[in-house]
C-alpha positions as CSV (number, residue, x, y, z in Angstrom):
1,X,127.4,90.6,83.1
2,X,123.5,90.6,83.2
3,X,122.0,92.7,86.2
4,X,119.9,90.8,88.8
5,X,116.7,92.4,89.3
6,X,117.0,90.5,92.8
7,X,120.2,92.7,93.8
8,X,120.1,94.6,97.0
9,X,121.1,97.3,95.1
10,X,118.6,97.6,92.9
11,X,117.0,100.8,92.9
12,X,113.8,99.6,92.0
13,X,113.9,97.3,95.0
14,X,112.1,97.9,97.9
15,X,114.6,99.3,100.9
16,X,114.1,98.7,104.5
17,X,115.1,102.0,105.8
18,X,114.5,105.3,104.2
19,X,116.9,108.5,105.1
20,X,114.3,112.0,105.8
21,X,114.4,113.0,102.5
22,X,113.8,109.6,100.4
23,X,111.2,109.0,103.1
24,X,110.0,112.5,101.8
25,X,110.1,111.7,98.5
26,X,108.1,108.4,99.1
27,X,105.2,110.1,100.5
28,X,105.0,112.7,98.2
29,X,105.3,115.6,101.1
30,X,108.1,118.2,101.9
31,X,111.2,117.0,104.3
32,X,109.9,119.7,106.9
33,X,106.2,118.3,106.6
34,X,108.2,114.5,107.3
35,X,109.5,116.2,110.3
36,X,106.6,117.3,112.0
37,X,105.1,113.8,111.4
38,X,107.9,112.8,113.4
39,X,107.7,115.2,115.7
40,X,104.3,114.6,116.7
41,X,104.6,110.7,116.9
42,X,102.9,109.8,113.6
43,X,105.3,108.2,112.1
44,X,107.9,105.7,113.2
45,X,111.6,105.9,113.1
46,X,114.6,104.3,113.5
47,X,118.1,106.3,114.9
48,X,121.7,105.0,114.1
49,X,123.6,107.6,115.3
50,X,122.5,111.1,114.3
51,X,120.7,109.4,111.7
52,X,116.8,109.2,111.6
53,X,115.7,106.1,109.8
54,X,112.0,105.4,108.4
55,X,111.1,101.7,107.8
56,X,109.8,101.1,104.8
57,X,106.7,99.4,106.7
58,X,106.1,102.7,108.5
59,X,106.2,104.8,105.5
60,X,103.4,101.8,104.3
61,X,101.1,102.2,107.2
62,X,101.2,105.6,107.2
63,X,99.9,105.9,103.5
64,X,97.3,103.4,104.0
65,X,95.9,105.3,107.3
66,X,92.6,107.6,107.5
67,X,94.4,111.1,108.3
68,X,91.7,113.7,109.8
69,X,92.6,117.3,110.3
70,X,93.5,118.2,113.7
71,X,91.1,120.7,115.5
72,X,93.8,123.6,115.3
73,X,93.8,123.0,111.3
74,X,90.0,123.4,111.1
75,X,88.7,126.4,109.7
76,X,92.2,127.2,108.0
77,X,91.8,127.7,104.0
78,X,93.3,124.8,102.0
């Protein structure tokens, strides 16, 4: 049987919700760097259960955002 390129489970498709560590994986940063993001309000999320959800259109908006140091990481060596 010929795969759909339009299936829903399609890895290559583009998901609507994004568990920590995917959503990690997405933005090319640690799952403990996601967390402060999320911590600190920068990033939205969704919670079924004890689960914490990114949407894919958060994830989007974050990337395509200017990000500027905060003054407590001024002055640190990169």
């Amino acid at each position: 049987m010929p795969s759909n390129s339009n299936s829903p489970c399609n890895e290559s498709a583009t998901r609507l919700l994004y568990d920590r560590k995917s959503a990690a994986r997405q933005l090319s940063i640690s799952v403990r760097s996601l967390d402060y993001l999320i911590a600190g309000r920068e990033l939205e999320t969704r919670r079924i259960g004890k689960k914490v959800l990114i949407p894919h259109g958060a994830l989007s908006r974050f990337s395509q955002a200017n990000h500027f140091a905060s003054p407590k990481d001024v002055g640190k060596a990169a």
